[in-house]
C-alpha positions in Angstrom: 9.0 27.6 35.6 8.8 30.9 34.0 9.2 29.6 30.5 6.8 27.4 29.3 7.0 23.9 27.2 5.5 25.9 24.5 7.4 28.6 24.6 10.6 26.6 25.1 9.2 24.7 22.0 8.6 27.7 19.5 12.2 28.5 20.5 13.6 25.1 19.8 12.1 25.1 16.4 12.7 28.5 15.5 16.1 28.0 16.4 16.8 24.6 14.0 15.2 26.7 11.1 17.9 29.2 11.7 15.0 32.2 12.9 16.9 33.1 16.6 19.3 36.1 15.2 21.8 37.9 17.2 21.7 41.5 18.0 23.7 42.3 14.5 21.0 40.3 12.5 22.9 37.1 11.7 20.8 33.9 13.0 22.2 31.8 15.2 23.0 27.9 13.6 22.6 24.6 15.3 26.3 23.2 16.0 26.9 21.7 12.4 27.6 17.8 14.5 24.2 16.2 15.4 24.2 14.8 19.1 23.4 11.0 17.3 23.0 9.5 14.0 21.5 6.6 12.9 21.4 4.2 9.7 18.3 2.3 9.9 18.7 -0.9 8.1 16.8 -3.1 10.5 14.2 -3.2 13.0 15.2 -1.5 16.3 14.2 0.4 19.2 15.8 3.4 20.1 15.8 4.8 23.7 15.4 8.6 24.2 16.4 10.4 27.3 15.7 13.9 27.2 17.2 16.4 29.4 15.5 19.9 30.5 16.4 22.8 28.6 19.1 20.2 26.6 18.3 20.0 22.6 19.5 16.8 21.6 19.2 16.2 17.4 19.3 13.3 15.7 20.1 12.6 12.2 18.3 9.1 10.8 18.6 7.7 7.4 16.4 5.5 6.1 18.3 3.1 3.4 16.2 3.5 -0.4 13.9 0.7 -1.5 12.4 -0.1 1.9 9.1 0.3 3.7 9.0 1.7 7.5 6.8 1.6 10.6 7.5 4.4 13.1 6.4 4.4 16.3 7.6 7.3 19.0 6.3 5.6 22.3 6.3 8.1 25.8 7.4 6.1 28.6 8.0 9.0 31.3 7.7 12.7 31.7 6.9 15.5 29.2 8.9 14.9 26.6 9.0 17.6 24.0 9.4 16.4 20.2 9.8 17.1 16.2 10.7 15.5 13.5 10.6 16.7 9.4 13.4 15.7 6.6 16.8 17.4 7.0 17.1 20.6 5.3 13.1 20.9 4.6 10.9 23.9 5.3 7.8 21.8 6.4 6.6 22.5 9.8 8.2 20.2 12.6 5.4 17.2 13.3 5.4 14.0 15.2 7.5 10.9 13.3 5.5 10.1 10.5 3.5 6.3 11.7 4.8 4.9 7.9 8.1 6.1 5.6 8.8 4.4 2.5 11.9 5.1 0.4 11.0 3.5 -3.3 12.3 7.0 -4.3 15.6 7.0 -2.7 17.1 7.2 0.4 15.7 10.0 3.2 17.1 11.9 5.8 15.0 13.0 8.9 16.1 15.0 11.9 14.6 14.1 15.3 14.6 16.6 18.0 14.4 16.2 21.4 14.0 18.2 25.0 11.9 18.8 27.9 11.3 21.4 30.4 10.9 21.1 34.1 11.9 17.8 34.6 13.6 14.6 32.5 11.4 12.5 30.0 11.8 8.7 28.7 10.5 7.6 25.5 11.4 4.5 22.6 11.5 5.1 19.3 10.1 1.5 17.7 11.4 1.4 13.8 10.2 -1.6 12.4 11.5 -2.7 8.8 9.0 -4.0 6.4 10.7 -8.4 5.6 11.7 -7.9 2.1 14.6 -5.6 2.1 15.2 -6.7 -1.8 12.9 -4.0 -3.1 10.2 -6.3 -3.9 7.4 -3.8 -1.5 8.6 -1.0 -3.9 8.0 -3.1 -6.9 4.5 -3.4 -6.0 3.5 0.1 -5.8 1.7 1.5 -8.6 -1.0 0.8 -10.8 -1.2 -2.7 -12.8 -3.8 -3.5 -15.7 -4.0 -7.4 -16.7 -2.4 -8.5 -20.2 -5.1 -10.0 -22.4 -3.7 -13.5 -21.5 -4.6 -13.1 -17.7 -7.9 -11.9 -18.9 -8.8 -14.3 -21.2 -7.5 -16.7 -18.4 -10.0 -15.7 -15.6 -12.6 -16.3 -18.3 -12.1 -20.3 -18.4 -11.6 -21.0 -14.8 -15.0 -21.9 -15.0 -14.6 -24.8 -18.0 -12.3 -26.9 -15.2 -15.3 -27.1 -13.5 -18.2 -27.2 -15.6 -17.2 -28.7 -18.7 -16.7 -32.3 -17.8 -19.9 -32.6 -16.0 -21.3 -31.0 -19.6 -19.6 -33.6 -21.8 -20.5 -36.5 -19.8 -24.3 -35.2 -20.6 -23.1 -35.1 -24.1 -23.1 -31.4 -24.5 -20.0 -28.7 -24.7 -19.3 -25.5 -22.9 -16.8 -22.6 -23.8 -16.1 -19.5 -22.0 -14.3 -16.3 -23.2 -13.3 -12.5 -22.2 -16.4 -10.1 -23.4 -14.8 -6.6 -22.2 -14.1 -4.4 -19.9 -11.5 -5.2 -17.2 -9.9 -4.3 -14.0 -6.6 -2.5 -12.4 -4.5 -3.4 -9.1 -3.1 -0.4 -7.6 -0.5 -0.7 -4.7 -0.4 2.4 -3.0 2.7 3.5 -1.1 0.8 4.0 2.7 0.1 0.3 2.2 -3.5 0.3 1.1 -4.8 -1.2 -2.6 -7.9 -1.9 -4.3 -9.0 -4.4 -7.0 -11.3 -1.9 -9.5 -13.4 -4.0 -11.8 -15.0 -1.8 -14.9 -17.0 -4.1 -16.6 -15.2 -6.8 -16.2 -17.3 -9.4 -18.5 -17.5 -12.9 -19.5 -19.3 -15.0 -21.9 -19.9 -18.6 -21.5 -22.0 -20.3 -23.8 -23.5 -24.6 -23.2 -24.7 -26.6 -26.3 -26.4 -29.7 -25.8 -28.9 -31.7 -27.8 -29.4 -28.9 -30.5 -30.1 -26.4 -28.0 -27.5 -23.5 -26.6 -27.4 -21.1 -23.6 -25.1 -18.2 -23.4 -24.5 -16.9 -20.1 -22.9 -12.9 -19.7 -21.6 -12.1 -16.3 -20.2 -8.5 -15.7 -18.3 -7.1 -12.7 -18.0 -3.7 -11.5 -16.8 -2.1 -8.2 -13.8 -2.3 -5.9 -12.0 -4.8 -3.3 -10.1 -3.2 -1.0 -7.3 -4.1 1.5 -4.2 -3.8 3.3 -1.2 -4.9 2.1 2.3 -6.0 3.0 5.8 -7.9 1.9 7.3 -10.3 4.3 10.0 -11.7 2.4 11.3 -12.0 -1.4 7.9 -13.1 -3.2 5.6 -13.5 -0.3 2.8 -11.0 0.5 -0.1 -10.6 2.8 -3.5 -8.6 2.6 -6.4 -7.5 5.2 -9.4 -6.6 3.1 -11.2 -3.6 4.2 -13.7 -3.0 2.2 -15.8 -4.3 -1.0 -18.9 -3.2 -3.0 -18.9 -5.7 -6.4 -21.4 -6.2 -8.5 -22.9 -9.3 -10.7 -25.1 -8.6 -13.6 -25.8 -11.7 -15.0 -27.9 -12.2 -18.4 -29.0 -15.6 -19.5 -30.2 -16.2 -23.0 -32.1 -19.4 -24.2 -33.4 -19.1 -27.7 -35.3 -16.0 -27.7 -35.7 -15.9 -24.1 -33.5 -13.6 -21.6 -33.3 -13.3 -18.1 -31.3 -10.5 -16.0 -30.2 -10.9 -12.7 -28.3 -8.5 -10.6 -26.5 -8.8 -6.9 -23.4 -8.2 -4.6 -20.4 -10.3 -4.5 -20.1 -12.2 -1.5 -16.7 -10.9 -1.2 -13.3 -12.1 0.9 -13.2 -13.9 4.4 -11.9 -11.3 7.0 -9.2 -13.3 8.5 -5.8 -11.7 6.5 -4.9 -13.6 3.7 -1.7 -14.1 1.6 -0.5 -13.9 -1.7 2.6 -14.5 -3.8 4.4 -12.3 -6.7 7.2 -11.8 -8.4 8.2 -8.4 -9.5 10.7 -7.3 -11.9 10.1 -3.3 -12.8 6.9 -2.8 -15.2 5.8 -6.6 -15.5 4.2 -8.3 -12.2 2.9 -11.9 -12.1 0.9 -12.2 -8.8 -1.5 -15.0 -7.9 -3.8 -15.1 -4.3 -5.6 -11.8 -4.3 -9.9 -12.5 -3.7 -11.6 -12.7 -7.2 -8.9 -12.9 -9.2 -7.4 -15.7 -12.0 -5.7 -19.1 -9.9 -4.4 -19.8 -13.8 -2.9 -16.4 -15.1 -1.7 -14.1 -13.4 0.5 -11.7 -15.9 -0.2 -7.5 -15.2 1.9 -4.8 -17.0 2.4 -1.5 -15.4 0.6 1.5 -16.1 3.1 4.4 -16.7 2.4 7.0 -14.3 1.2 9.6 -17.2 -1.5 7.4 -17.7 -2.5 6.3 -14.2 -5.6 9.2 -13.9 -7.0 7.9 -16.9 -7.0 4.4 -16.3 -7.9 4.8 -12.6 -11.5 6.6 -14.3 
């Protein structure tokens, strides 16, 4: 009763840092065996049962090209926690909710105590379904290859240009400029980023033509996850696109600008394959159901192309 949980706390972490000294100045080290370790390839719950005035450590490894949930869930008592990556000098925080380790393998230690009386907790780790490195793949930014581009620009000859032809007229559609970038970000969030994104489509008919310009700019945003070996799904969150149309008859022009409907809210799917800088991904809202090639942008260039 005389100490208190934050004092005992400050002690506990001053103590795994190597701060508590002895009276001749040399600090006093944690015993060099950890009290459990854990390698965590696969979902799992771990039970903690902490102890007054015990400091129980743990030592988790999280294997490299995976994608974790972490979830530290109190179940009884005041139980008194830290976490941070072994041998770091960051401040001791609660488990981090989402650990990914496209970088490489990483090493956390988890501590563990209370004061008065014992505390119950679970520690949920949940593995992200494609353990091949696919979710890793993903992350990163992606610009489309002229092909894909070019693609998106004729999706709309499937349907328009036999209707066209039976009324004896023709229609062709092509890439005008600009574009856009996917970029897969590592908490699990991404965005579709249209910059002028434009197509021309132009009908002739009976002597007469009509060229039709329809530009795209603005973002698509969304959740995003790997279930298995080529199979993704996405919650979009967010989107503010733009149309600016222009229609041109002879000498005549009309301009026409609006939002984007944009993506149902129920979570969608999509599929990809990933093989280091080249992605092929098809599903995402807005985007080509023909071609579906992207390149990666190296990560010098990723500001730029971002702007």
């Amino acid at each position: 009763r005389i100490l208190s949980a934050d004092d005992w706390t400050d002690f506990v972490e001053t103590w795994l840092d190597g701060g508590i000294s002895l009276p001749g100045g040399g600090a006093i080290r944690p015993a060099p065996v950890m009290t459990a370790e854990g390698n965590l390839r696969s979902t799992v719950s771990l039970a903690i049962e902490a102890q007054p005035f015990v400091i129980a450590r743990w030592d988790l490894t999280f294997p490299e090209n995976r994608f974790f949930d972490v979830e530290l869930q109190p179940e009884g008592g005041i139980l008194l926690r830290g976490m941070k990556p072994q041998g770091s000098a960051e401040p001791w925080a609660e488990p981090p909710a989402k650990i990914d380790t496209c970088a490489g393998e990483k090493r956390f230690i988890l501590y563990h105590t209370a004061t008065e009386a014992p505390a119950t907790a679970s520690l949920d780790v949940t593995v992200e379904g494609d353990e091949t490195g696919g979710a890793c793949c993903l992350v990163g930014l992606w610009k489309p290859t002229q092909e894909t581009l070019a693609g998106l620009a004729t999706e709309g000859i499937d349907v328009g240009a036999p209707i066209i032809a039976m009324a004896g007229g023709s229609l062709s559609c092509d890439h005008d400029g600009g574009g856009w970038t996917l970029d897969f970000a590592s908490d699990r969030t991404g965005r579709i980023s249209f910059d002028g994104h434009t197509t021309r489509c132009s009908v002739s008919a009976e002597g007469q033509r009509m060229t039709m310009i329809s530009e795209r700019t603005g973002q698509t945003v969304f959740d995003w996850s790997v279930r298995g070996p080529g199979n993704g799904a996405t919650r979009y969150t967010g989107h503010d696109v733009v149309w600016s149309h222009t229609m041109k008859i002879g000498p005549m022009s009309q301009n026409t600008t609006g939002p984007d409907d944009g993506p149902s809210g129920v979570p969608g799917g999509f599929a990809f394959t990933c093989d280091g800088d080249a992605l092929t991904i098809q599903g995402l809202y807005g985007l080509s159901r023909f071609e579906g090639e992207y390149l990666r942008v190296p990560v010098a260039e990723e500001g730029r192309a971002a702007e």
